[in-house]
N, C-alpha and C positions, 0 to 999 in steps of 0.2 A: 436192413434199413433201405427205406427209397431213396434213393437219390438224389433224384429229380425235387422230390416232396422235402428233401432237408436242403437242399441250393436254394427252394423255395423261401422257407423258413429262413435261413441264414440272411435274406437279401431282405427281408422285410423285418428280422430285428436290426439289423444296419439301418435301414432306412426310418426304422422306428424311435431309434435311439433308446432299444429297451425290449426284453423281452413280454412285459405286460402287455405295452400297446399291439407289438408284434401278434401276440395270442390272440387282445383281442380283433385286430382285423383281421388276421385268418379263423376266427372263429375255433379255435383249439384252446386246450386247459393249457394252463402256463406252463404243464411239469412236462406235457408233451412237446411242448417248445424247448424245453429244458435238454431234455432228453437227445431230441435231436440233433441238436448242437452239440451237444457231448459226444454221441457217437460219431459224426462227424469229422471233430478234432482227433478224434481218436484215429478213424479211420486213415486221417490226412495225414498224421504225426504230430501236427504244429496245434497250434495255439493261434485262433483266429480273431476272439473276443478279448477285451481286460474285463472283469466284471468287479466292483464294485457294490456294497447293499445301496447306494443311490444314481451307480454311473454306470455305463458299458458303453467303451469304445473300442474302435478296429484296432486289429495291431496292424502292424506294415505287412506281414503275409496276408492276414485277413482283408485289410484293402484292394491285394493284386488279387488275393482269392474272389472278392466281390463284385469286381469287374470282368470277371471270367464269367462268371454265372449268371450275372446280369444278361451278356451274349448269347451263352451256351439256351438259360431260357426263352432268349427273344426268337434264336434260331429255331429252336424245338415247338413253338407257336406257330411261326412262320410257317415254318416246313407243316405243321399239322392241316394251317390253313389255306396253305399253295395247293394240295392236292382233293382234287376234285371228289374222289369219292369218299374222302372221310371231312368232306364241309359240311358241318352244322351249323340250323341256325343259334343267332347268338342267343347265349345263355349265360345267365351267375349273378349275381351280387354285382351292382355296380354302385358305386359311392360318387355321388356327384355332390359341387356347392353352388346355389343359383343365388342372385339378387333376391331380397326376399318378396320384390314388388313384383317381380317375373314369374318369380314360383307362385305367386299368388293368383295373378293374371293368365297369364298368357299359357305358362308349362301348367296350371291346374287344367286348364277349356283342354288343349292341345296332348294331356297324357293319353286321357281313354285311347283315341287313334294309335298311340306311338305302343300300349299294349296288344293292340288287336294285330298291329305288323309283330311284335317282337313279343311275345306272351310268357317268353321262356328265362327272360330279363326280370331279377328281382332289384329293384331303384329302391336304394337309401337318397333321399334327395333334402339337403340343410337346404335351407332358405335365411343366408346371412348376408348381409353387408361388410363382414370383417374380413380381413387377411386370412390366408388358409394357408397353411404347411403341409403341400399335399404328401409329402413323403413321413414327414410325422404323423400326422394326420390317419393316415391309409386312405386317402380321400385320391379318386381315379382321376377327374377332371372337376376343372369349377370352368362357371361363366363368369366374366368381369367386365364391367363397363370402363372406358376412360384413358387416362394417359397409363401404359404399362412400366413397372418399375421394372431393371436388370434382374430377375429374378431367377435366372438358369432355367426358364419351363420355357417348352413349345407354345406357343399361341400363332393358331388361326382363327385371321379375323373371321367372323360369322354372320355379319350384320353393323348396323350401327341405327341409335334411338335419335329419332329426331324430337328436337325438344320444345316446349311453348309453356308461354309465359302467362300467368292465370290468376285468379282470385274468386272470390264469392261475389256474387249479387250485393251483398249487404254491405263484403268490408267497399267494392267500387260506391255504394250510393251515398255510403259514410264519409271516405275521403277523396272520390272523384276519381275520374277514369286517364290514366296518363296521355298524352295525346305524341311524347316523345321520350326517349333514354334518357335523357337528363331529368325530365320533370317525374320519369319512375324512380330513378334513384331518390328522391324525397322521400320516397312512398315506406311504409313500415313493410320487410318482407322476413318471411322465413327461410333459413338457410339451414346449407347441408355441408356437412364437414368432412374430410377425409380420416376414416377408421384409420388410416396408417401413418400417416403422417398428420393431423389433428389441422390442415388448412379447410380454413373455409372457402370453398369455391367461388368464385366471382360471377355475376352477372351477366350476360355476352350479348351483343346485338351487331347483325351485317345489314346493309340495303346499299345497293350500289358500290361495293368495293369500300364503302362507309362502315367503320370498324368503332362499334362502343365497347368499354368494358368496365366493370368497376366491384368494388366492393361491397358490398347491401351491408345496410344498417339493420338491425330488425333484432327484436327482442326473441331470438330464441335460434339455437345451432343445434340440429339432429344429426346422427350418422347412419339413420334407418329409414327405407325409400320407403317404409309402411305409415310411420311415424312421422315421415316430412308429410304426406298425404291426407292423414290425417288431422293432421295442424292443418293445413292450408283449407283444410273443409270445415276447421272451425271460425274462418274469417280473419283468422289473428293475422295476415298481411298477404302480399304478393308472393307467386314461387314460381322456379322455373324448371319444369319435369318431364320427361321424356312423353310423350305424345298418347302413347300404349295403355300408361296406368292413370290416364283419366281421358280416355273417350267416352266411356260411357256417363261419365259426371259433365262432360262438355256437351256430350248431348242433350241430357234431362236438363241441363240448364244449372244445375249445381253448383257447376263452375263457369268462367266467363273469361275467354280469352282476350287478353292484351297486347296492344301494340301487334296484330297480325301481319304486318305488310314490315313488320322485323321480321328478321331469320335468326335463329341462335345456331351456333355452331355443333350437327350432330356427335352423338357421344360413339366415337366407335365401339365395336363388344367383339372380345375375342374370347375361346374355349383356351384353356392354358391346360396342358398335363407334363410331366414329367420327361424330360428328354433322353434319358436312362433308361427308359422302357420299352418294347414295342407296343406299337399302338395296335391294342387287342380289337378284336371284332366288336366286342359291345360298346369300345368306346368309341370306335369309326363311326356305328351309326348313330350313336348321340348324337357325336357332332355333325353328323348329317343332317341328323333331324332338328337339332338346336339351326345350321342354315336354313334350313328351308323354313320352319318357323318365320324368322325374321327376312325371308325373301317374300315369303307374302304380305307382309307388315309394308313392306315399302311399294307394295303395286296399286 
């Protein structure tokens, strides 16, 4: 038996809450999942797993067990990483989840580069707006925009989306162009909701230490940065969107921005992964490269 290859196994059906998902992020048949853990427990004497045909939880050895291994791997990475003649570049499978407006934008233009540095890096990359369970999940890091909940994961900030306020040509020449915060609030606008907690986000405006906010009216609430974009290009009201995913529509004249000599409050964006783990080399330079992305965004 390996060792190393069943500490492996043992700490991602923990964190899978199941042998299925477990197999399928490590890409192994489930009886070899199976397997491993059995010999394992055998090996150990104890009894690490309860298993159930619908449940598997820790036992109280398997929990002290899980935390040991957690270490003993982060160590055995480190160490492999620390020394110089056995550094490779990064490689594997990497599971990330982005905004799906980002993924669309910005990380499609900016992959080809980020392959031609790191070629040896195979990217599983969701493109969602929802909450992620990255430890359920097997999902390595996600990108989040916004206020962050207590969530137990590392996040380093990476950037942050500066935002502007917009509409079509036709919905401005239909019901007029807002000349302040108040006279926009009248206006019909499209809004965007929080996938985790189901609030609709509010409206924001600063100029001069001068602070508006309020709640928009408007016939329609999305949780999808594709799908709010998309409304707002069919004219149905005013929205307020990160800068990124409509320059090119503020260019061509598409869109038309409002109230400019507003500022709305940017949306910080932080990379969130797992504080349980060491931070492997392919996800170091993600998130390297998710900064630097958004460092030239703001030049």
């Amino acid at each position: 038996m390996d060792r190393l290859l069943a500490m492996q196994v043992f700490v991602r059906v923990v964190e899978a809450n199941g042998f299925t998902r477990a197999a399928e992020s490590l890409k192994m048949p489930k009886a070899s999942v199976t397997t491993l853990i059995q010999q394992l427990e055998s090996r150990l004497g104890i009894k690490l797993l309860n298993r159930t045909t619908r449940h598997v939880s820790v036992t109280a050895d398997g929990a002290a067990y899980y935390e040991r291994c957690v270490r003993i791997l982060a160590d055995v990475e480190e160490t492999e990483q620390s020394l110089g003649h056995v550094r490779r570049a990064p490689a594997g499978r990497l599971r990330v989840d982005v905004p799906a407006s980002i993924g669309r934008t910005l990380f499609a233009q900016a992959l080809p580069g980020f392959f031609v540095r790191y070629p040896e890096i195979k990217l599983e990359m969701g493109c969602t707006d929802r909450p992620i369970d990255l430890l359920e999940e097997g999902v390595d890091c996600v990108v989040r925009g916004g206020t962050l909940p207590d969530s137990g994961y590392v996040a380093r900030r990476v950037g942050e989306l500066e935002m502007v306020t917009c509409a079509t040509p036709s919905y401005l020449a239909h019901y007029g162009v807002p000349a302040t915060p108040e006279e926009l609030a009248s206006h019909r606008h499209i809004n965007y909701f929080s996938s985790k907690t189901g609030k609709i986000f509010e409206f924001d405006f600063e100029r001069n230490g001068s602070r508006v906010s309020f709640a928009a009216d408007g016939p329609i609430a999305v949780n999808d940065s594709n799908a709010y974009l998309a409304l707002g290009l069919t004219g149905l009201g005013i929205m307020q969107i990160p800068r990124y995913a409509v320059r090119d529509e503020l260019a061509k004249g598409a869109l038309v921005q409002v109230l400019p000599e507003w500022r709305s409050e940017p949306i910080p964006l932080h990379v969130l992964y797992p504080q349980n783990r060491h931070l492997s080399n392919k996800v170091r330079v993600f998130v390297d490269w998710v900064a630097e992305i958004f460092a030239d965004l703001e030049q």
